[in-house]
C-alpha positions in Angstrom: 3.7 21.9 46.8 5.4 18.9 45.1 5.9 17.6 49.0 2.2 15.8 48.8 2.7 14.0 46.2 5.8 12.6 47.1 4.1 11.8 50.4 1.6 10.1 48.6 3.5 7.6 46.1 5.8 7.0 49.4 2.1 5.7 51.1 1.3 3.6 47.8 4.9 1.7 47.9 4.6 0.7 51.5 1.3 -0.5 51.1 2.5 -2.7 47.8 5.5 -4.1 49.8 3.3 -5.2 52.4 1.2 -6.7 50.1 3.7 -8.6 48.1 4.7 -9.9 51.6 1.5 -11.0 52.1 1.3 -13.0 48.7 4.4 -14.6 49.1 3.4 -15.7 52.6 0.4 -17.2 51.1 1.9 -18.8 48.2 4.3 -20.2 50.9 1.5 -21.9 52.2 0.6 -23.9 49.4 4.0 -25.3 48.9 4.4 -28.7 49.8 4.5 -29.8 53.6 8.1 -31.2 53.3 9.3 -28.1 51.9 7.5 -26.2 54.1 9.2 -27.7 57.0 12.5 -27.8 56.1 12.8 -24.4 54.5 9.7 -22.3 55.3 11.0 -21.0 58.6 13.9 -20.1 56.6 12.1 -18.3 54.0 9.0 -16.3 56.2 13.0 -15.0 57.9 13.8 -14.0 54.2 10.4 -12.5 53.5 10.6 -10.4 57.2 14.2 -9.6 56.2 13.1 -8.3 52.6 9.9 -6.5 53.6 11.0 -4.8 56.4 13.6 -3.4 55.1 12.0 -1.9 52.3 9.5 -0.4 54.5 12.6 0.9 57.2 14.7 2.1 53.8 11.2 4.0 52.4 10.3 5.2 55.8 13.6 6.5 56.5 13.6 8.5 52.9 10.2 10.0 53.5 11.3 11.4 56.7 14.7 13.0 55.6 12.6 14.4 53.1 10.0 15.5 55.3 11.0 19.5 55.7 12.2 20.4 59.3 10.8 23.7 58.8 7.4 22.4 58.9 7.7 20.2 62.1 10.9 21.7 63.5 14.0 20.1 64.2 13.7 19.4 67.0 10.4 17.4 66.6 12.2 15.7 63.1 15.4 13.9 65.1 12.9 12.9 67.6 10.5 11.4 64.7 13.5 9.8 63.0 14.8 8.2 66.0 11.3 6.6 67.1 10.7 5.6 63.8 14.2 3.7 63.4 13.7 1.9 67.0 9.9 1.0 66.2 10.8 -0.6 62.8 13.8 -2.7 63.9 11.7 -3.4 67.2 9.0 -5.0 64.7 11.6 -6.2 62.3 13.2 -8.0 65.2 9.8 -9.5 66.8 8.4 -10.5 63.4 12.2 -12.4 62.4 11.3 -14.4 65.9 8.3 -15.0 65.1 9.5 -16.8 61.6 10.7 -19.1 63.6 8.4 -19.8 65.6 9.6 -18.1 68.8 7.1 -16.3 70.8 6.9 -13.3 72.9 6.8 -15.1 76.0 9.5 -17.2 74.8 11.6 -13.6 74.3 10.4 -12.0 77.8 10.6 -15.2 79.9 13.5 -16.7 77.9 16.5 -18.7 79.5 19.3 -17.3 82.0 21.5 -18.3 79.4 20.1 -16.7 76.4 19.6 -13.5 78.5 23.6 -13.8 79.9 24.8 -14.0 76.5 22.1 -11.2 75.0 23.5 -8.9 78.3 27.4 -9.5 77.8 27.4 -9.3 74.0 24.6 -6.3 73.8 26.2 -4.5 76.5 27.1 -1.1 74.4 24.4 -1.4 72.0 21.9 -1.3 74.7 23.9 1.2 76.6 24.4 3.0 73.2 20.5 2.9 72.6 19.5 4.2 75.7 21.9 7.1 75.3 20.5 7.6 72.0 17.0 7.9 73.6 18.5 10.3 76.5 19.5 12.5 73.7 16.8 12.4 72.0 14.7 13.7 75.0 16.5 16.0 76.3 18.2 17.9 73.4 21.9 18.7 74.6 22.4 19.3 70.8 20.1 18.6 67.5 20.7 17.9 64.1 22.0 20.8 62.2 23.7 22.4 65.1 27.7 22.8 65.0 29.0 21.3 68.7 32.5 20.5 70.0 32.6 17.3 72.8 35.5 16.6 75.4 35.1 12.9 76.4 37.5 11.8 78.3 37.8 8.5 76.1 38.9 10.4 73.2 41.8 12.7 74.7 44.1 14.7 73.1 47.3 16.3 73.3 48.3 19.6 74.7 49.6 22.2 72.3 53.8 22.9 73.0 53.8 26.4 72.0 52.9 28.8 74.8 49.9 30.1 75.3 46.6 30.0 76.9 45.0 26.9 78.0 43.1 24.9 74.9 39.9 22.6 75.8 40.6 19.3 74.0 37.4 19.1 72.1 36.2 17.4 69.2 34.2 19.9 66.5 31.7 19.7 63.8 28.3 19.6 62.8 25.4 17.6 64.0 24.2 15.6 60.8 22.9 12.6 62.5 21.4 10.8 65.4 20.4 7.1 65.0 19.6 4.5 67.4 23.5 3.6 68.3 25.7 6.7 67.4 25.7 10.5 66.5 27.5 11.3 63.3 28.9 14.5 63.1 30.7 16.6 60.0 34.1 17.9 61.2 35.8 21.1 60.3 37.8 18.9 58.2 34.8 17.4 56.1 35.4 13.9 57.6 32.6 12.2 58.9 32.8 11.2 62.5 30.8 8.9 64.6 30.8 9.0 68.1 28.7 6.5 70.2 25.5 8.0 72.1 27.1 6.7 75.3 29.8 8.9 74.9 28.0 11.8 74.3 25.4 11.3 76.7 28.4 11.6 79.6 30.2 14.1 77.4 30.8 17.9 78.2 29.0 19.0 75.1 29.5 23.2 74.0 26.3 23.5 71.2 28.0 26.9 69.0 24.1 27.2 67.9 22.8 28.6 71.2 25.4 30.8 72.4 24.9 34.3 73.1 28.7 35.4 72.0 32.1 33.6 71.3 34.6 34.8 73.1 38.3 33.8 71.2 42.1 34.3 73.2 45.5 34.9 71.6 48.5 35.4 73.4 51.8 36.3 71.8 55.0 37.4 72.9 57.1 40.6 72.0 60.4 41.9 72.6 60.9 44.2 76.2 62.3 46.8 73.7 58.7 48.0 73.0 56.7 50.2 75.3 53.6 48.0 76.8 51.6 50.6 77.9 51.9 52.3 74.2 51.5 49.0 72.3 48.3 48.5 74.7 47.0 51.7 74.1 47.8 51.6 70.5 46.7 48.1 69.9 43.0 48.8 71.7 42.9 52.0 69.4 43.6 50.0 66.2 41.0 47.6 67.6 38.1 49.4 68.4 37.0 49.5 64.2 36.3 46.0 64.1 32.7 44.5 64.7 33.6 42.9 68.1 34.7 43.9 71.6 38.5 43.3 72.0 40.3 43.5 75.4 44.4 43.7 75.5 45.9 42.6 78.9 49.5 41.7 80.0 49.9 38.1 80.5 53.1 38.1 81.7 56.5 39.1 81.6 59.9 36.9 81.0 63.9 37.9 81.2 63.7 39.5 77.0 60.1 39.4 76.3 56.7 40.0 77.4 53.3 38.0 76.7 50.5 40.1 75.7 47.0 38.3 76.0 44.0 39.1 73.3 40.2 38.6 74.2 37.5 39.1 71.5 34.0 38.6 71.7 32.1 38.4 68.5 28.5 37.4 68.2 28.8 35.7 64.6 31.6 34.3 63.0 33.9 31.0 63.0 37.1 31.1 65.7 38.9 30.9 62.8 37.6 34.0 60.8 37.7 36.0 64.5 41.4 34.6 65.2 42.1 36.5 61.4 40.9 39.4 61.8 42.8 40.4 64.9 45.5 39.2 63.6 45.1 41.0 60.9 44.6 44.1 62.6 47.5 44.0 65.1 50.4 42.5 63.0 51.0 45.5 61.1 50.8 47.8 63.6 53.1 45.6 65.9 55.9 45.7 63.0 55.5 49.0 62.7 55.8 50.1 66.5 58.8 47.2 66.1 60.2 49.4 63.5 60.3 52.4 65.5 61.7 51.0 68.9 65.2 52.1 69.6 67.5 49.4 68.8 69.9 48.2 71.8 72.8 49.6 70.3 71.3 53.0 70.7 
Protein backbone atom coordinates (compact mmCIF):
# COMPACT_ATOMS: atom_id res chain seq x y z
CA UNK A 1 0.00 0.00 0.00
CA UNK A 2 2.81 2.48 0.77
CA UNK A 3 4.22 1.17 -2.94
CA UNK A 4 1.99 4.07 -4.76
CA UNK A 5 3.17 6.60 -3.20
CA UNK A 6 6.51 5.93 -3.50
CA UNK A 7 5.79 5.43 -7.17
CA UNK A 8 4.37 8.66 -7.19
CA UNK A 9 7.11 11.13 -5.53
CA UNK A 10 9.70 8.89 -7.78
CA UNK A 11 7.31 10.43 -10.97
CA UNK A 12 7.44 14.06 -9.35
CA UNK A 13 11.39 13.99 -9.04
CA UNK A 14 12.06 12.90 -12.55
CA UNK A 15 9.80 15.33 -13.95
CA UNK A 16 11.65 18.27 -11.64
CA UNK A 17 15.14 17.07 -12.92
CA UNK A 18 14.09 17.39 -16.33
CA UNK A 19 12.81 20.60 -15.70
CA UNK A 20 15.72 22.11 -14.00
CA UNK A 21 17.63 20.80 -17.09
CA UNK A 22 15.45 22.64 -19.08
CA UNK A 23 16.01 26.00 -17.12
CA UNK A 24 19.57 25.75 -17.12
CA UNK A 25 19.55 25.08 -20.82
CA UNK A 26 17.62 28.17 -21.22
CA UNK A 27 19.41 30.32 -19.00
CA UNK A 28 22.45 29.03 -21.00
CA UNK A 29 21.06 30.70 -23.76
CA UNK A 30 21.04 34.01 -22.61
CA UNK A 31 24.71 34.03 -21.56
CA UNK A 32 26.82 35.86 -23.62
CA UNK A 33 27.86 34.60 -27.29
CA UNK A 34 31.56 34.44 -26.42
CA UNK A 35 30.85 32.44 -23.45
CA UNK A 36 28.58 30.44 -25.14
CA UNK A 37 31.03 29.42 -27.62
CA UNK A 38 33.92 28.67 -25.77
CA UNK A 39 32.26 26.86 -22.88
CA UNK A 40 28.57 26.09 -23.75
CA UNK A 41 29.32 22.77 -25.47
CA UNK A 42 31.17 22.08 -22.44
CA UNK A 43 28.42 22.92 -20.11
CA UNK A 44 24.97 21.41 -22.23
CA UNK A 45 27.85 17.91 -21.69
CA UNK A 46 27.68 18.87 -17.85
CA UNK A 47 23.97 19.42 -17.86
CA UNK A 48 23.33 15.80 -19.99
CA UNK A 49 25.94 14.32 -17.59
CA UNK A 50 24.02 15.74 -14.32
CA UNK A 51 20.48 15.11 -15.52
CA UNK A 52 20.81 11.88 -16.81
CA UNK A 53 22.15 10.53 -14.22
CA UNK A 54 19.77 11.61 -11.82
CA UNK A 55 17.07 10.29 -13.87
CA UNK A 56 19.25 6.64 -14.51
CA UNK A 57 20.14 6.72 -10.42
CA UNK A 58 16.03 7.36 -9.68
CA UNK A 59 14.96 5.09 -12.32
CA UNK A 60 17.16 2.40 -11.21
CA UNK A 61 15.89 2.86 -7.34
CA UNK A 62 12.24 2.72 -8.44
CA UNK A 63 12.70 -0.50 -10.15
CA UNK A 64 14.76 -2.41 -7.32
CA UNK A 65 11.93 -1.27 -5.34
CA UNK A 66 9.41 -2.23 -7.69
CA UNK A 67 8.25 -5.91 -5.99
CA UNK A 68 9.15 -8.94 -8.19
CA UNK A 69 6.17 -10.60 -6.88
CA UNK A 70 3.92 -8.33 -8.65
CA UNK A 71 5.68 -8.51 -12.20
CA UNK A 72 7.75 -11.70 -11.57
CA UNK A 73 11.26 -12.02 -11.84
CA UNK A 74 11.61 -12.92 -14.56
CA UNK A 75 9.79 -9.87 -16.22
CA UNK A 76 11.89 -7.47 -13.31
CA UNK A 77 15.71 -8.40 -14.69
CA UNK A 78 14.35 -8.08 -18.08
CA UNK A 79 12.80 -4.44 -17.11
CA UNK A 80 16.07 -3.51 -15.29
CA UNK A 81 18.22 -4.50 -18.06
CA UNK A 82 16.19 -2.54 -20.87
CA UNK A 83 15.86 0.27 -18.71
CA UNK A 84 19.79 0.55 -18.02
CA UNK A 85 20.59 0.12 -21.96
CA UNK A 86 17.77 2.73 -23.00
CA UNK A 87 19.06 5.38 -20.42
CA UNK A 88 22.79 5.19 -21.17
CA UNK A 89 21.68 4.84 -25.01
CA UNK A 90 19.89 8.35 -24.58
CA UNK A 91 22.58 9.54 -22.13
CA UNK A 92 25.15 8.69 -24.78
CA UNK A 93 23.14 10.32 -27.95
CA UNK A 94 22.15 13.38 -25.97
CA UNK A 95 26.23 13.90 -24.65
CA UNK A 96 26.84 13.87 -28.72
CA UNK A 97 24.50 15.89 -29.37
CA UNK A 98 26.10 18.66 -26.73
CA UNK A 99 28.58 18.81 -28.99
CA UNK A 100 27.17 19.21 -31.74
CA UNK A 101 27.54 15.76 -33.35
CA UNK A 102 24.73 14.34 -35.07
CA UNK A 103 23.18 10.99 -35.59
CA UNK A 104 24.36 10.72 -39.05
CA UNK A 105 27.58 11.85 -37.98
CA UNK A 106 27.44 8.62 -35.29
CA UNK A 107 25.91 6.00 -37.97
CA UNK A 108 27.91 7.16 -41.07
CA UNK A 109 31.04 8.22 -38.99
CA UNK A 110 34.76 7.75 -40.15
CA UNK A 111 36.60 4.24 -40.66
CA UNK A 112 38.81 5.53 -38.19
CA UNK A 113 36.44 6.49 -35.41
CA UNK A 114 34.65 3.10 -36.03
CA UNK A 115 38.32 1.07 -35.98
CA UNK A 116 39.13 2.54 -32.75
CA UNK A 117 35.26 2.35 -31.30
CA UNK A 118 35.58 -1.72 -32.60
CA UNK A 119 39.20 -2.53 -31.11
CA UNK A 120 38.72 -0.60 -27.80
CA UNK A 121 34.77 -1.65 -27.31
CA UNK A 122 35.48 -5.06 -28.34
CA UNK A 123 34.23 -6.81 -24.78
CA UNK A 124 31.86 -4.25 -23.84
CA UNK A 125 30.00 -4.78 -26.88
CA UNK A 126 30.52 -8.49 -26.76
CA UNK A 127 29.79 -8.21 -23.00
CA UNK A 128 26.45 -6.30 -23.90
CA UNK A 129 25.23 -8.48 -26.25
CA UNK A 130 25.73 -11.40 -23.91
CA UNK A 131 23.98 -9.49 -21.36
CA UNK A 132 20.93 -9.22 -23.81
CA UNK A 133 21.25 -13.06 -24.67
CA UNK A 134 20.75 -13.64 -21.03
CA UNK A 135 18.37 -11.54 -20.60
CA UNK A 136 16.13 -13.30 -23.34
CA UNK A 137 16.61 -16.50 -22.77
CA UNK A 138 16.85 -16.96 -19.00
CA UNK A 139 19.74 -19.67 -18.36
CA UNK A 140 19.44 -18.27 -14.79
CA UNK A 141 17.57 -15.09 -13.05
CA UNK A 142 18.09 -12.97 -10.30
CA UNK A 143 17.57 -14.60 -7.04
CA UNK A 144 18.45 -18.06 -8.18
CA UNK A 145 21.67 -19.85 -6.65
CA UNK A 146 23.85 -21.26 -9.83
CA UNK A 147 27.34 -22.74 -10.15
CA UNK A 148 29.36 -21.86 -13.80
CA UNK A 149 32.41 -23.83 -15.27
CA UNK A 150 34.05 -21.51 -17.84
CA UNK A 151 36.89 -22.63 -19.03
CA UNK A 152 38.64 -19.16 -18.46
CA UNK A 153 38.27 -19.42 -14.84
CA UNK A 154 39.79 -23.03 -14.10
CA UNK A 155 40.51 -24.58 -11.16
CA UNK A 156 42.50 -27.16 -9.55
CA UNK A 157 41.73 -30.72 -8.96
CA UNK A 158 41.30 -31.90 -5.39
CA UNK A 159 44.58 -34.50 -4.25
CA UNK A 160 42.73 -36.56 -1.99
CA UNK A 161 40.97 -39.44 -3.59
CA UNK A 162 37.78 -39.56 -4.47
CA UNK A 163 35.18 -39.05 -7.01
CA UNK A 164 35.42 -36.72 -9.82
CA UNK A 165 34.62 -32.77 -8.76
CA UNK A 166 33.14 -30.32 -11.58
CA UNK A 167 35.33 -27.14 -11.19
CA UNK A 168 32.49 -24.70 -10.81
CA UNK A 169 32.08 -21.44 -9.42
CA UNK A 170 28.86 -21.09 -6.87
CA UNK A 171 26.54 -18.47 -5.52
CA UNK A 172 23.60 -16.57 -5.89
CA UNK A 173 22.29 -14.55 -8.77
CA UNK A 174 22.01 -10.86 -7.30
CA UNK A 175 22.58 -9.02 -10.50
CA UNK A 176 22.48 -8.65 -14.22
CA UNK A 177 23.49 -5.27 -15.79
CA UNK A 178 24.31 -4.35 -19.17
CA UNK A 179 28.21 -5.62 -18.94
CA UNK A 180 28.45 -8.33 -16.10
CA UNK A 181 26.39 -10.71 -13.70
CA UNK A 182 27.21 -10.32 -10.14
CA UNK A 183 26.79 -13.16 -8.13
CA UNK A 184 26.91 -13.72 -3.97
CA UNK A 185 29.28 -16.62 -3.27
CA UNK A 186 29.00 -19.29 -0.59
CA UNK A 187 31.65 -17.27 1.00
CA UNK A 188 29.69 -13.84 1.05
CA UNK A 189 32.12 -12.24 -1.55
CA UNK A 190 30.74 -10.56 -4.24
CA UNK A 191 31.73 -11.91 -7.64
CA UNK A 192 31.39 -10.46 -11.04
CA UNK A 193 31.72 -12.42 -13.96
CA UNK A 194 31.37 -10.92 -17.50
CA UNK A 195 28.05 -11.78 -19.56
CA UNK A 196 30.35 -13.14 -22.24
CA UNK A 197 31.51 -15.61 -20.05
CA UNK A 198 28.38 -16.77 -18.97
CA UNK A 199 26.67 -16.67 -22.11
CA UNK A 200 29.30 -19.63 -23.31
CA UNK A 201 29.39 -21.02 -19.75
CA UNK A 202 28.03 -24.49 -18.67
CA UNK A 203 25.62 -22.98 -16.22
CA UNK A 204 23.75 -25.70 -13.33
CA UNK A 205 20.66 -23.15 -11.95
CA UNK A 206 20.13 -25.19 -8.15
CA UNK A 207 16.58 -23.26 -8.45
CA UNK A 208 15.04 -25.56 -11.04
CA UNK A 209 16.22 -28.87 -10.24
CA UNK A 210 14.10 -31.74 -9.51
CA UNK A 211 16.64 -33.44 -6.85
CA UNK A 212 20.39 -33.05 -5.80
CA UNK A 213 22.12 -35.84 -5.95
CA UNK A 214 25.58 -35.52 -3.51
CA UNK A 215 28.82 -38.51 -3.67
CA UNK A 216 31.18 -39.43 -0.90
CA UNK A 217 33.69 -41.98 -1.13
CA UNK A 218 35.90 -43.00 1.73
CA UNK A 219 38.15 -45.74 2.33
CA UNK A 220 38.28 -48.42 5.19
CA UNK A 221 40.44 -51.08 6.37
CA UNK A 222 40.02 -54.91 4.49
CA UNK A 223 39.64 -56.04 8.13
CA UNK A 224 35.88 -55.11 7.98
CA UNK A 225 33.30 -57.24 6.31
CA UNK A 226 31.85 -55.13 3.10
CA UNK A 227 28.88 -56.95 2.53
CA UNK A 228 27.98 -56.36 6.53
CA UNK A 229 29.15 -52.74 6.53
CA UNK A 230 26.93 -52.35 3.28
CA UNK A 231 24.10 -53.96 4.64
CA UNK A 232 24.50 -52.18 7.86
CA UNK A 233 25.31 -48.81 6.55
CA UNK A 234 21.94 -48.91 4.06
CA UNK A 235 19.99 -49.92 7.29
CA UNK A 236 21.33 -47.07 9.41
CA UNK A 237 20.48 -44.97 6.29
CA UNK A 238 17.18 -45.61 5.36
CA UNK A 239 15.75 -43.04 8.59
CA UNK A 240 16.97 -40.10 6.96
CA UNK A 241 14.77 -37.89 4.54
CA UNK A 242 16.61 -38.83 1.36
CA UNK A 243 17.37 -41.94 -0.78
CA UNK A 244 20.95 -43.13 -0.10
CA UNK A 245 22.74 -45.83 -2.24
CA UNK A 246 26.07 -47.64 -0.79
CA UNK A 247 28.27 -49.24 -3.60
CA UNK A 248 31.89 -50.57 -3.74
CA UNK A 249 34.16 -48.27 -5.49
CA UNK A 250 36.97 -50.25 -5.34
CA UNK A 251 39.36 -52.28 -3.68
CA UNK A 252 43.34 -51.61 -2.94
CA UNK A 253 46.22 -54.04 -1.33
CA UNK A 254 44.85 -52.87 2.80
CA UNK A 255 41.80 -50.98 2.09
CA UNK A 256 38.69 -50.75 0.27
CA UNK A 257 36.74 -47.49 -1.17
CA UNK A 258 33.17 -47.42 -0.40
CA UNK A 259 31.13 -44.92 -2.68
CA UNK A 260 27.94 -42.89 -1.08
CA UNK A 261 25.00 -41.48 -3.35
CA UNK A 262 22.25 -39.37 -1.79
CA UNK A 263 19.48 -37.73 -3.38
CA UNK A 264 17.71 -35.12 -1.47
CA UNK A 265 15.07 -32.79 -2.82
CA UNK A 266 15.93 -29.73 -0.47
CA UNK A 267 18.90 -28.97 1.27
CA UNK A 268 22.56 -27.35 0.64
CA UNK A 269 25.46 -30.14 -0.49
CA UNK A 270 26.79 -29.14 2.53
CA UNK A 271 23.97 -29.82 5.07
CA UNK A 272 23.29 -33.39 2.83
CA UNK A 273 27.28 -34.14 2.97
CA UNK A 274 26.56 -33.78 7.21
CA UNK A 275 24.06 -35.75 7.62
CA UNK A 276 25.47 -38.83 6.11
CA UNK A 277 28.26 -38.35 7.68
CA UNK A 278 26.75 -38.05 10.52
CA UNK A 279 24.85 -41.11 10.28
CA UNK A 280 27.60 -43.51 9.10
CA UNK A 281 30.72 -42.40 11.28
CA UNK A 282 29.46 -43.83 14.32
CA UNK A 283 28.37 -46.82 13.06
CA UNK A 284 31.72 -47.32 10.98
CA UNK A 285 33.74 -46.97 14.46
CA UNK A 286 31.66 -49.06 15.92
CA UNK A 287 31.68 -52.08 13.35
CA UNK A 288 35.72 -50.84 13.51
CA UNK A 289 35.53 -51.62 17.13
CA UNK A 290 34.31 -55.03 16.69
CA UNK A 291 36.47 -56.36 13.77
CA UNK A 292 39.00 -58.93 14.87
CA UNK A 293 42.30 -57.37 15.17
CA UNK A 294 45.18 -59.00 13.00
CA UNK A 295 46.87 -60.39 15.78
CA UNK A 296 43.82 -62.54 16.35
Amino acid sequence: MNNQPKRTRTGWIIILVLLIGIGLEVALKHLPHSFQHHYGDLIRALIVLLDGGAISWLVERWLKNLSAERIGSRRATSLRFMARLVLYLAIALALLAAFGVGLSSVVFGSAFLTVILGLAGQSFFSNLIAGIGLVIFHPFEVGDRIAFVAWQYPLLMPSFAHDTTVPAYRGVVTDINLAYTTLMTDEGVPLQVPNGVLIQAAVHNYQRRQSQTVRLRFDLDLSLDPSQLIGKLQEALQALPMTVEVQLADVGPATFGLRVVAKARGGSEDAIRHQVLNALVPLVQQLRKAAPTKSQ
